[in-house]
Each structure stands twice: as C-alpha cells, then as structure tokens.
C-alpha positions in Angstrom: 117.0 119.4 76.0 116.5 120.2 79.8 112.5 120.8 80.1 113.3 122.0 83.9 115.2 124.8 82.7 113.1 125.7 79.7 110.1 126.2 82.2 112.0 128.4 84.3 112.9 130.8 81.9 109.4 130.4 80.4 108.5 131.7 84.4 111.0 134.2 84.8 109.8 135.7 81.2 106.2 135.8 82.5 107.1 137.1 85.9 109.3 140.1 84.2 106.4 140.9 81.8 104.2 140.9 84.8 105.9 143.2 86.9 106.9 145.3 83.9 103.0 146.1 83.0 102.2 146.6 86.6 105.0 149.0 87.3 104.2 150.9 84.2 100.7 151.3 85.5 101.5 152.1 88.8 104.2 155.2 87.4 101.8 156.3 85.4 98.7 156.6 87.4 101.0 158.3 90.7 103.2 160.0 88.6 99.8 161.6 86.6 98.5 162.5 90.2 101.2 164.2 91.0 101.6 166.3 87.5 98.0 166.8 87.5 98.0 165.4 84.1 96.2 162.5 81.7 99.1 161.3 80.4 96.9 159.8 77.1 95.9 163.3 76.4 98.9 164.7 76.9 100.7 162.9 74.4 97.4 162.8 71.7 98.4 166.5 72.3 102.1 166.1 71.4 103.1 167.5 75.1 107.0 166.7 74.3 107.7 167.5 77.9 104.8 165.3 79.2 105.9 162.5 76.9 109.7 163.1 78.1 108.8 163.0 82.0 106.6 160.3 81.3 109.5 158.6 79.5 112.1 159.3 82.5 109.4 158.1 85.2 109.2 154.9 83.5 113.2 154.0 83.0 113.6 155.0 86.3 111.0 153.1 88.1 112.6 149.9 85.8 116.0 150.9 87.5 114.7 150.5 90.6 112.6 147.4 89.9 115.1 145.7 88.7 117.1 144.5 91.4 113.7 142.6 92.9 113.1 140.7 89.4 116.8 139.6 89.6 117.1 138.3 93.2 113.9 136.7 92.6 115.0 135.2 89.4 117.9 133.6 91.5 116.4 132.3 94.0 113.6 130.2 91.7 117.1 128.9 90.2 118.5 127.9 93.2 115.5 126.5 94.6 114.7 124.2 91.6 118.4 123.0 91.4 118.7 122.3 95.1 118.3 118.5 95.9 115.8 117.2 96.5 113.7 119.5 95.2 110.6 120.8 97.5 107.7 121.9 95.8 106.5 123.5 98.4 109.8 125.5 98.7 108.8 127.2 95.7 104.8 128.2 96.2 106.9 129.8 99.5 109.2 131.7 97.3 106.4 132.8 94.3 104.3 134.5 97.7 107.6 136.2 98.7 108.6 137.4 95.6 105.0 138.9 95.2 105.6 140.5 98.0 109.1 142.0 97.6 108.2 142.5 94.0 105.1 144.8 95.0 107.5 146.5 98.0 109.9 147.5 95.3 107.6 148.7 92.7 105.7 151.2 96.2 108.8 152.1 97.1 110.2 153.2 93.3 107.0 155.4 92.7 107.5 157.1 96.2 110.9 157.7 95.3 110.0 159.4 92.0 107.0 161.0 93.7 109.7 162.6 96.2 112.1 163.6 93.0 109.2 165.7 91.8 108.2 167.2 94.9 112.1 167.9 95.7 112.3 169.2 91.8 109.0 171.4 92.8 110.9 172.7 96.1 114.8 173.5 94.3 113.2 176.3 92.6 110.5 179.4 94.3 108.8 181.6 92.7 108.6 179.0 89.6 106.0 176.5 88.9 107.8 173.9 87.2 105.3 171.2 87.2 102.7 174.2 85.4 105.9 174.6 82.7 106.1 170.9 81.9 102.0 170.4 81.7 102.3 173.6 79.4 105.1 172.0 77.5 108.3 173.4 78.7 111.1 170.9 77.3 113.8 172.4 79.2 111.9 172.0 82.8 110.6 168.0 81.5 114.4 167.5 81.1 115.7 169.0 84.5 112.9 166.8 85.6 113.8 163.9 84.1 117.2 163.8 85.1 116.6 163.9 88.8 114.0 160.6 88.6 116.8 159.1 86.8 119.5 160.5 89.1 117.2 159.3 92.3 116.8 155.9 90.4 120.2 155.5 90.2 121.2 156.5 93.6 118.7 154.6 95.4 118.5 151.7 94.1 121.5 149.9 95.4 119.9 150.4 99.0 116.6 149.4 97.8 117.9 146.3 97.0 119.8 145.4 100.0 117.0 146.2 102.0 114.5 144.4 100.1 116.9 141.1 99.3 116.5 139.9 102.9 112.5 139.1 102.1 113.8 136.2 99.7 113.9 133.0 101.1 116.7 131.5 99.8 117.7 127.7 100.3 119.8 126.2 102.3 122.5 124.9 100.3 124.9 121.5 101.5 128.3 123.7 102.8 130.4 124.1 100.3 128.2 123.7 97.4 128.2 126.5 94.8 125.3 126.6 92.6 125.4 129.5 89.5 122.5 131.1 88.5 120.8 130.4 85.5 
C-alpha cells in the first residue's frame, strides 16, 4: 500500500469538492444577479427554463474550472514525487493553486455573465432574460447553449493563461515523471 499516494488523492478529492461547492455558489449568486432571479424560488415554482439556465450556467462554469483543478492536481503529484521532497514546496503550491483556482472560477462567471449580456444584445426589441424568468423553454435553451458554447470556446485559453501561476518543480533533465 503506498500511504503517500493515498493522501494525495484523499487531497485532490477534497480540493475538487471544494472548488466544486464554491463555483456552484459563485454561478449561482452572479448568474441570479444577472437574471434578476432567486433561483430557490424559481425552481420551488417549477420555472423549467430557470432550472435549464441554471443547469447550463453550472456545466459550463465546471468546463471552465476544470482545467485549474487538473494543472493543480499535477503539480501536487509532481511535487510530492520529486526528490527530495520539500515540504515547503508544497504549502507554496496549495497558496498558488488557491489563487489560480479562485482566478479561474472569476473569470468563468464573467465569461457566462458576458454570454448573457451578448444573448441579451443578439436580439432587439425582445427581452429574453423577461421570457426565461416567465418560463420560456425555447429562450432558456438558446441561452443555454451559448454559456456552454462560450465554455467551450474559452476555456482552452483560460487555461494557458492561468497554467503559468503554478509553480511547478524543477525536475533533474531528462527525468519524466507521470501524473498520478
């Protein structure tokens, strides 16, 4: 049994549920500000199109997430298998990856905030935020595409741009470590 790897994953499962709860609370508080809507009522009310943008806000923020859970998640496994191992190295790399963790999870609920105001902007003359709060399925799923589209689109580039925060080791040359 390797008790050095068991931790880690014990970690990496407690730093994905972390960031998981916060960035649902952050898409659903900025995305409710934006909507105008309590998103609790909404669905106690069986707003389908509420509940679906909701729904779409959420996957999409976790597409855009994802990437800084993952590069942190390799560099705490390259860290702990590089000899000999600092233990300061890694109280380094958990303050980083706090910080590029919260960066992502800002800059995923801008991104969805601009989906909705670009959604908002496609269309004059109609108020598509009003149809979805009134329960119009067919605007909540226009809707919901674009964050997912954005999500999708953006979040290669939000992870280049986010991967140079991590402070990765300094490996021996020529020594290649997988991931874990």
């Amino acid at each position: 049994m390797d008790l050095t790897l068991l931790f880690v994953g014990l970690v990496k499962v407690v730093l994905g549920g972390l960031v998981a709860a916060l960035g649902i609370w952050m898409a659903l508080r900025g995305l409710s500000r934006i909507l105008g809507t309590q998103p609790v009522e909404e669905l106690r009310q069986g707003n389908t199109a509420a509940g679906l943008v909701h729904a779409s806000s959420l996957v999409s923020l976790g597409l855009l997430v994802q990437h800084a859970v993952l590069a942190t998640s390799d560099a705490v496994d390259l860290t702990v298998r590089t000899s000999p191992f600092q233990p300061i190295m890694l109280g380094k790399l958990i303050a980083v990856a706090a910080l590029h963790v919260g960066l992502s999870l800002g800059v995923g609920v801008a991104v969805l905030a601009m989906g909705i105001l670009l959604f908002d902007r496609m269309t004059p003359g109609i108020d598509e935020l009003e149809e979805v709060r009134k329960g119009n399925v067919a605007a909540a799923l226009i809707l919901a595409a674009i964050l997912l589209v954005l999500a999708l689109l953006t979040a290669p580039g939000l992870q280049a741009a986010l991967n140079g925060l991590i402070p990765f080791p300094q490996l021996p040359e020529g020594t290649v470590v997988a991931p874990g």
